[in-house]
DOPAKOL-262431 format. One record per residue (C-alpha): x, y, z; chain. Coordinates in Angstrom, 2 decimals, m for minus. Example, Ala and Ser with C-alpha at 12.3 -4.5 7.8 and 13.67 -1.06 7.14 Angstrom:
BEGIN
<<12.30 m4.50 7.80> A>
<<13.67 m1.06 7.14> A>
***
This chain:
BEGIN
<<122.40 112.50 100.84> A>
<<121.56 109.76 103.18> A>
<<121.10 110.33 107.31> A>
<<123.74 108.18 108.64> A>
<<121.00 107.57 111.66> A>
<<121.70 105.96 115.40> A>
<<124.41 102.77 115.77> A>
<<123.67 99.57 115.08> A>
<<122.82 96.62 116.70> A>
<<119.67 94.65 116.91> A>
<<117.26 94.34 120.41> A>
<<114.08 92.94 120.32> A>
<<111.47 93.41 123.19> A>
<<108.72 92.10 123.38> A>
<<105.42 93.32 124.82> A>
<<104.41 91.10 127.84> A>
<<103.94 91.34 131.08> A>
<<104.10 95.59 131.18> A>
<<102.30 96.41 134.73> A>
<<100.96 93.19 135.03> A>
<<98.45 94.11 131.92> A>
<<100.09 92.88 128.74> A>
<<100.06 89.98 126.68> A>
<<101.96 89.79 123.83> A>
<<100.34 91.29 120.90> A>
<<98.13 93.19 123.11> A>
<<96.95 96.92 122.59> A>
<<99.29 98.96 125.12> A>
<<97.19 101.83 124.15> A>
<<94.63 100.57 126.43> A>
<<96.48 100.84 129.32> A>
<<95.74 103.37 132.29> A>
<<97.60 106.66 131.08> A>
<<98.24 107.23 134.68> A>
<<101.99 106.77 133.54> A>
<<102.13 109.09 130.86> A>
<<104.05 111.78 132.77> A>
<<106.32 109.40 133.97> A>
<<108.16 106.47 132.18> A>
<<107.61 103.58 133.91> A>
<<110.63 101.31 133.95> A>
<<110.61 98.77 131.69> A>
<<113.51 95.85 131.63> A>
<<114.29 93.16 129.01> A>
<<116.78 90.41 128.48> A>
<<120.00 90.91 126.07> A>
<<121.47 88.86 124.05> A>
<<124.61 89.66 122.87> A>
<<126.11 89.74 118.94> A>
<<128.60 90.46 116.72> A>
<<127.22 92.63 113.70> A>
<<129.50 94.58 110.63> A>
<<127.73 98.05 111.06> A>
<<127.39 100.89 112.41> A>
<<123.71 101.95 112.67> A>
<<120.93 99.68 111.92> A>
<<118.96 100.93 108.57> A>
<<115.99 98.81 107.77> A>
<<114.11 95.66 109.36> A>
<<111.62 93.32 108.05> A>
<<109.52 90.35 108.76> A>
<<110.51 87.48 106.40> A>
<<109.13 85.21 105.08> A>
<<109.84 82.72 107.46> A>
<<108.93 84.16 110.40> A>
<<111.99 85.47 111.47> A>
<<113.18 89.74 111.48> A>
<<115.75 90.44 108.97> A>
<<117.96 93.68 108.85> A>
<<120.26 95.79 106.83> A>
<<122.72 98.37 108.41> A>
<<124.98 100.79 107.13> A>
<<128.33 99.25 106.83> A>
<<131.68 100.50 108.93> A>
<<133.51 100.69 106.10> A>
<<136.72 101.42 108.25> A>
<<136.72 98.03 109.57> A>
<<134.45 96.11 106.81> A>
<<134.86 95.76 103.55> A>
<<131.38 95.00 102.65> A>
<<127.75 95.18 103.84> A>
<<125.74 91.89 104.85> A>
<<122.23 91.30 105.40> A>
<<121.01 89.54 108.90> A>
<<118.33 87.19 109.79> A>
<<117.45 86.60 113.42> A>
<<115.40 84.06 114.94> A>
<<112.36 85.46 116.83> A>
<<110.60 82.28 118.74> A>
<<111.46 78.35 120.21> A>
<<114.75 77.59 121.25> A>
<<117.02 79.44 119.03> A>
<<115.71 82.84 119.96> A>
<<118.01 85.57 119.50> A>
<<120.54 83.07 117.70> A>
<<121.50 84.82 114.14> A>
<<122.79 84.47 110.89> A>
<<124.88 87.37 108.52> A>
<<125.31 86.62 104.74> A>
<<127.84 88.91 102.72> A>
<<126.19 90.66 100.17> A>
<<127.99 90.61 96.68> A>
<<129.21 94.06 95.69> A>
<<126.48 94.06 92.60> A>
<<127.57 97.36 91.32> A>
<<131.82 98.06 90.87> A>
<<133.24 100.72 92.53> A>
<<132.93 102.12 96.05> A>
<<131.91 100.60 99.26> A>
<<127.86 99.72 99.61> A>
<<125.37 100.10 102.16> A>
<<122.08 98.54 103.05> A>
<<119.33 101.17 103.39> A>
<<116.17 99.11 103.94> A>
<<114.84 95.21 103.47> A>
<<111.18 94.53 102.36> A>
<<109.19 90.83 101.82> A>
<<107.33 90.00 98.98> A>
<<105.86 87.20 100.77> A>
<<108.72 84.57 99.52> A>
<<111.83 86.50 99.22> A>
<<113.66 89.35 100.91> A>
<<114.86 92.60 99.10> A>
<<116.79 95.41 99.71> A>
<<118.11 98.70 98.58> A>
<<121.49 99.57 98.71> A>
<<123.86 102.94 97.94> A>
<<127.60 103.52 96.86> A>
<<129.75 105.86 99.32> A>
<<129.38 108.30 96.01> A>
<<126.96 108.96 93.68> A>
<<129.14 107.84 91.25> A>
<<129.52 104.55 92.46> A>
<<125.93 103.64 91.49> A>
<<123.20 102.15 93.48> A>
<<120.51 98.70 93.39> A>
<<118.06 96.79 94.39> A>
<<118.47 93.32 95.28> A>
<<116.63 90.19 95.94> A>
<<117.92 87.67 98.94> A>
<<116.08 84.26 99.78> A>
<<115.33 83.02 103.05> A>
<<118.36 80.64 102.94> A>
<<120.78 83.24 101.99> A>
<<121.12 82.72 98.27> A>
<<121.01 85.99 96.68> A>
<<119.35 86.20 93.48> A>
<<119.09 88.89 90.58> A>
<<120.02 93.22 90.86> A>
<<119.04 95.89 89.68> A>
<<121.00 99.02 89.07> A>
<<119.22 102.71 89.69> A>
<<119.55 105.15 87.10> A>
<<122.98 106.96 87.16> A>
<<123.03 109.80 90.29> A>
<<120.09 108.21 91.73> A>
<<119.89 106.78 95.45> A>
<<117.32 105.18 97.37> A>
<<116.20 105.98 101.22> A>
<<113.20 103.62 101.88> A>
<<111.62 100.19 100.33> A>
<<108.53 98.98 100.57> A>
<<106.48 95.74 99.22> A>
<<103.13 97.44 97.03> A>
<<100.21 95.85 95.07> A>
<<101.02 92.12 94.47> A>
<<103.88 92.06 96.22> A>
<<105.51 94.40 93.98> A>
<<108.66 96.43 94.96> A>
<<108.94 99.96 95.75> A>
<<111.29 102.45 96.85> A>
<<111.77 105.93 97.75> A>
<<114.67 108.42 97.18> A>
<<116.54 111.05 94.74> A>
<<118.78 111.99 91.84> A>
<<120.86 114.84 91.16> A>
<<119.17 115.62 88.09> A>
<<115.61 114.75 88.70> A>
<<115.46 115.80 92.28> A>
<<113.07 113.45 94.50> A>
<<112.05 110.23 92.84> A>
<<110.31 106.79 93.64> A>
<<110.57 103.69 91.61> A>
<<109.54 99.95 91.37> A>
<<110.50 97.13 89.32> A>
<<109.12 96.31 86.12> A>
<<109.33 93.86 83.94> A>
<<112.78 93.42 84.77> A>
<<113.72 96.80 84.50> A>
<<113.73 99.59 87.07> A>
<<111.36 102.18 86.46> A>
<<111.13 106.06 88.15> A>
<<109.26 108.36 88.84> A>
<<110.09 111.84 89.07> A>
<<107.59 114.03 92.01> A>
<<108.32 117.08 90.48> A>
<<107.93 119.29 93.42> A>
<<111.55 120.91 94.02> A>
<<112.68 118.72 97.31> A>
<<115.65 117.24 96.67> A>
<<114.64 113.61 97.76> A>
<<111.66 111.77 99.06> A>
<<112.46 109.54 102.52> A>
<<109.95 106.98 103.08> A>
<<107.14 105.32 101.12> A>
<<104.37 102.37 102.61> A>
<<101.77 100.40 100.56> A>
<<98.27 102.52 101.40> A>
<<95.00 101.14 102.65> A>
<<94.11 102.05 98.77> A>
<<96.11 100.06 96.89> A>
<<98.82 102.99 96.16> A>
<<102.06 103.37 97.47> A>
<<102.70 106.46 99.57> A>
<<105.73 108.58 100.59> A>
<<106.95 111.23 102.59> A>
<<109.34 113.72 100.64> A>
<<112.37 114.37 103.00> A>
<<112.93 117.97 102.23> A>
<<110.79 121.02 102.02> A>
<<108.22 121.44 100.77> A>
<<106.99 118.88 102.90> A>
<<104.53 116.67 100.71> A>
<<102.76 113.07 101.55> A>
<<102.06 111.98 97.75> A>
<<100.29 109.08 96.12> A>
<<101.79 107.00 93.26> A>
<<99.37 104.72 91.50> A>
<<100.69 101.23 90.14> A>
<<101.24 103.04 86.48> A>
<<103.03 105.89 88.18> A>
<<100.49 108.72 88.36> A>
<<101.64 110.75 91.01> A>
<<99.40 113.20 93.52> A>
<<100.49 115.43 96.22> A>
<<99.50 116.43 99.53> A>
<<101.39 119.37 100.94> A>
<<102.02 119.19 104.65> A>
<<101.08 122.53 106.59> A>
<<103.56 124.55 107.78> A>
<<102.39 124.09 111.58> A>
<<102.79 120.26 111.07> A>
<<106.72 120.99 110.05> A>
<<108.23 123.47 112.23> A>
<<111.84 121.68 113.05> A>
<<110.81 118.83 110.67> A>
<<112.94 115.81 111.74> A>
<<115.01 113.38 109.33> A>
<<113.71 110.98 111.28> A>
<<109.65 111.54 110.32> A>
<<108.10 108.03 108.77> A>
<<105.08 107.23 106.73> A>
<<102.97 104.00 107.69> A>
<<99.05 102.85 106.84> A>
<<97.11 102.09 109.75> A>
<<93.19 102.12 110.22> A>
<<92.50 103.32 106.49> A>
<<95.04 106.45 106.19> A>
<<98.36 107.05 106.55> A>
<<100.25 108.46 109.51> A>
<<103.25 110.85 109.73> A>
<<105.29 110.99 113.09> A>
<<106.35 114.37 113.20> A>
<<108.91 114.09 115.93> A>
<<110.08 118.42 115.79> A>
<<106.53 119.23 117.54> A>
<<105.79 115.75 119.39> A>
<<102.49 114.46 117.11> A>
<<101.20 112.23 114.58> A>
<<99.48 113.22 111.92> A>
<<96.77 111.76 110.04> A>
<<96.24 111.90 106.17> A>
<<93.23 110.80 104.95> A>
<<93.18 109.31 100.98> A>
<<91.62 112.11 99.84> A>
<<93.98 114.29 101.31> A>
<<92.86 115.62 104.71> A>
<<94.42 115.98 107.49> A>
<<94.09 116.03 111.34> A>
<<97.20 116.65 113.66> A>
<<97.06 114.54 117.05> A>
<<99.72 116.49 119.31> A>
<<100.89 115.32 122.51> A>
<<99.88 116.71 126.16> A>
<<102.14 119.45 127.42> A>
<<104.40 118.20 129.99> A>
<<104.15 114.69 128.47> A>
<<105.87 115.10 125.28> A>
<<108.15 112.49 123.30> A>
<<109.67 112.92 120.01> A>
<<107.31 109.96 117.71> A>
<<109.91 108.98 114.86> A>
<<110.27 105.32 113.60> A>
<<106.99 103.46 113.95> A>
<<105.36 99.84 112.71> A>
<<101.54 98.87 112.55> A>
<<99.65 95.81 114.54> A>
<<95.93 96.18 113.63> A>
<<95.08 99.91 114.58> A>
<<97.74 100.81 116.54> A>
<<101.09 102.22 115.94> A>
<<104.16 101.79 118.00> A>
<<107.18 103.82 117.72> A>
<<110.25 104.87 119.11> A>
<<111.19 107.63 120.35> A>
<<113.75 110.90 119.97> A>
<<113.42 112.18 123.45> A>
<<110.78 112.28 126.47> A>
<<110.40 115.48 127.65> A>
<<108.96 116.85 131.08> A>
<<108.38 120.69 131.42> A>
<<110.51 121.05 128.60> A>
<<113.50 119.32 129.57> A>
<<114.26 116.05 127.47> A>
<<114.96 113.13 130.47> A>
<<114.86 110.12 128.56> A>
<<115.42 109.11 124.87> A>
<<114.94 105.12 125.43> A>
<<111.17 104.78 125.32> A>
<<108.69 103.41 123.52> A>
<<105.82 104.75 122.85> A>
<<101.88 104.02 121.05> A>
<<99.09 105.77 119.70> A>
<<95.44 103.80 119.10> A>
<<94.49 104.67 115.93> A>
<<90.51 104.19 116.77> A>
<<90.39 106.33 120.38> A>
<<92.73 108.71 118.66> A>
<<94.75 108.40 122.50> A>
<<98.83 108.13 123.22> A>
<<99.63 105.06 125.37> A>
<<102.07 105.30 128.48> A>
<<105.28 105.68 127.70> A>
<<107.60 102.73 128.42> A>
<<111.20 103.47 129.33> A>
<<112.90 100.13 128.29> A>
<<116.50 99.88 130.02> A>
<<118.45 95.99 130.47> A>
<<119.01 95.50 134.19> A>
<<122.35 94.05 133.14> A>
<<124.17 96.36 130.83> A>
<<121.97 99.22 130.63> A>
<<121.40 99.24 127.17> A>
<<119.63 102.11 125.93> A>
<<116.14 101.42 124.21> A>
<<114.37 102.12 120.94> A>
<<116.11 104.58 118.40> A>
<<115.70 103.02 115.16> A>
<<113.52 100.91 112.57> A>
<<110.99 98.73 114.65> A>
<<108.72 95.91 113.76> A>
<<106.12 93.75 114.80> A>
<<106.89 89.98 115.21> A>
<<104.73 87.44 116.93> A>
<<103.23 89.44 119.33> A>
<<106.86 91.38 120.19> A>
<<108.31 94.59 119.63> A>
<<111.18 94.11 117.49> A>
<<113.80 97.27 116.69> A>
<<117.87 98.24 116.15> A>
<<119.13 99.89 119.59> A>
<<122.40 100.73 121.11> A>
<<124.66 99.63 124.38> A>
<<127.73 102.19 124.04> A>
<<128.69 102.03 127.10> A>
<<130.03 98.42 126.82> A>
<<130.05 98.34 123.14> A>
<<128.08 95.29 122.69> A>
<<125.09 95.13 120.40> A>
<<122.54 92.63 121.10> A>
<<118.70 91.56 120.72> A>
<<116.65 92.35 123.94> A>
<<113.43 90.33 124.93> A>
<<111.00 92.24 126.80> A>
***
């Protein structure tokens, strides 16, 4: 039902200082590609926690400046899921804060899927270990109070959420009897929308430069469709080029007026226009990367990466990676490793924070998780 992705911990990195070039908040994709076919060594600082999770499932700028993050609970050793704030600037950097999230729904162990701002509060989605169990959405203030839920429709699930028009609340995901929906929160009630197309769930879903909300269905046919504020849904199918060994791990995010799909199975990004069009941006041979999770600062998208690969054999799956939405061009690739532990570098959901690179990584080797400043 729901990709139990990576491991969780939280490392942030920030973006200064890369060959000698980069300010924080600067455009990496304007860097010299001379090290595209190479990874150039990038290290950070770690800062070690204690988190209740496994992977890490969703991050989000609050409203207070700080990254918050949901993660999909170890239910082994946890009882319950909890929602984490960390601070991203001054002093107190890397210090953090988890609050216990109330089991809003009886029955079952839940897990946090995703977090989104509306600009004053944080909410999130959140599934039952069985369909049966139920699922919601939840609102969470910046001080930890958690405020009212809402409970899907029986058999449904969410995968993504997303702030929309007016800093509405969207989300993306499926039921066993409707097959792939996407919902939002109205008038107090939670409202659905079925997509109709056959795929058994849709997987992400970002506001649009129009004013829609977009998503990405997460099962073939592979579809990019448009849902207006009142629900009217169109569809884009994806061509079958663009999916060959589609990846669980393909995201939707606006940049630049359209919306992007990493398409991770045959190392591009794809453009699709409003209207529907499409143009697929692959990467050199012998320079290839696997584009998955990504986040937007003015025209350019970073993301992480699923694997680097040189002449066809995958060396490195701790990079990080852009493309400049204006040139249309693939920045170097940055292999970020911590001098100290050797903690591996970007495999989950990034974001943008005060000029830094914030996303949920892994050190297995030591079994520490931690926040990383690059």
């Amino acid at each position: 039902m729901i990709s139990r992705r990576l491991l969780c911990f939280l490392i942030a990195f920030a973006l200064a200082g890369c060959g000698g070039s980069v300010t924080p908040g600067s455009n990496l994709a304007n860097l010299s590609d001379a090290g595209r076919h190479a990874p150039a060594s990038a290290n950070f600082t770690y800062y070690a926690i204690t988190f209740c999770c496994s992977l890490v499932t969703g991050i989000a700028n609050g409203p207070d400046t700080n990254v918050w993050m949901t993660g999909l609970v170890d239910a082994n050793n946890y009882p319950h899921d909890a929602i984490t704030v960390m601070v991203t600037s001054g002093s107190g950097i890397g210090s953090y804060h988890q609050y216990d999230t109330p089991q809003f729904v009886s029955g079952g162990t839940y897990t946090s899927v995703g977090i989104t701002s509306d600009g004053t509060n944080l909410w999130f989605a959140a599934n039952g270990t069985s369909l049966s169990a139920g699922a919601y959405i939840a609102q969470v203030s910046t001080n930890g109070t958690f405020g009212t839920s809402y409970a899907l429709p029986a058999n449904s699930y969410s995968n993504a959420i997303a702030t929309g028009p007016g800093n509405s609340v969207w989300f993306a995901g499926g039921n066993t009897s409707n097959g792939a929906i996407v919902g939002t929160i109205r008038r107090g009630k939670i409202v659905t929308y079925s997509t109709k197309t056959g795929f058994a769930y849709n997987k992400d879903i970002t506001l649009g430069p129009d004013g829609n909300m977009w998503y990405l269905s997460g099962t073939a046919p592979y579809v990019v469709g448009r849902v207006t504020p009142k629900g009217r849904i169109t569809k884009f199918k994806l061509p079958t080029s663009y999916t060959k060994n589609f990846s669980g791990e393909s995201h939707l995010v606006s940049a630049n007026g359209a919306l992007w799909v990493t398409l991770p199975g045959i190392s591009a990004i794809a453009q699709v226009t409003t209207t529907g069009s499409m143009t697929l941006y692959a990467q050199a041979a012998g320079a290839q990367s696997g584009p998955a999770w990504a986040a937007v600062s003015g025209n350019t998208i970073y993301f992480a990466d699923l694997g680097f690969t040189i002449k066809g054999k995958t060396v490195n799956q701790n990079t990080l990676e852009t493309f400049d939405t204006t040139s249309n061009t693939y920045g170097p690739i940055l292999q970020l490793v911590d001098p100290t532990f050797g903690a591996p570098g970007p495999r989950q959901p990034l974001t943008i924070n005060g000029g830094h690179v914030w996303f949920g990584s892994a050190d297995s080797a030591n079994n520490t998780s931690g926040l990383g400043d690059y």
